[in-house]
C-alpha positions in Angstrom: 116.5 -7.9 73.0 118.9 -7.9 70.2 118.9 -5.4 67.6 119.7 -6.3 64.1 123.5 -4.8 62.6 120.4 -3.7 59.6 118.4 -2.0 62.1 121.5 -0.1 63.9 122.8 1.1 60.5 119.0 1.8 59.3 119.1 4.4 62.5 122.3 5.9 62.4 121.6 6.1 59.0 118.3 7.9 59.8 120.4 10.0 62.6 123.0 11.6 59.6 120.0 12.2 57.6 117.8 14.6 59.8 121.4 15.9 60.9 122.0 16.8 56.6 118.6 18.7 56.2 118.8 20.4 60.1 122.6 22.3 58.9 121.0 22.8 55.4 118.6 24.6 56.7 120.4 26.6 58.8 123.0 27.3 55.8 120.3 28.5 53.9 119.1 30.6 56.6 122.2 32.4 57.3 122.5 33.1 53.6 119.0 34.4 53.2 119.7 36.9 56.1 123.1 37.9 54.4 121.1 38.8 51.0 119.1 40.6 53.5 122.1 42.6 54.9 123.8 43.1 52.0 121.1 45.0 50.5 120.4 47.4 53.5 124.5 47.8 53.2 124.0 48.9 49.5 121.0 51.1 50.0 122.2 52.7 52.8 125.6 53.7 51.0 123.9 54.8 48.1 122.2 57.4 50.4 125.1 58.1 51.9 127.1 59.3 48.4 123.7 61.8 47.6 124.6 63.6 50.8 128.6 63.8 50.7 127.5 65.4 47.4 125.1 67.6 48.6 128.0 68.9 51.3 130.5 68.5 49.4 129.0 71.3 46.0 126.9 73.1 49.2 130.4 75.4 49.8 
């Protein structure tokens, strides 16, 4: 059985396709969770500044 030089370039072709969209996916993934992350980080040092001001005029 002897495969075409079109069909083995048709599948490797394929191959680097499904490869593209798998480590797109998983950029946008990892990005997504960062937006995520970065606004816990922000809320959570907003809270932070209300009480170091609350100690800080408490004395």
């Amino acid at each position: 059985m002897k495969i075409s030089r079109s069909k083995i370039i048709a599948i490797v072709t394929g191959f680097i396709s499904i490869l593209i969209c798998i480590l797109y996916l998983l950029l946008i993934t990892v990005f997504d969770f960062r937006s995520f992350l970065n606004d816990q980080i922000t809320i959570h040092s907003a809270n932070m500044a209300a009480i170091f001001f609350e100690i800080l005029h408490s004395r």
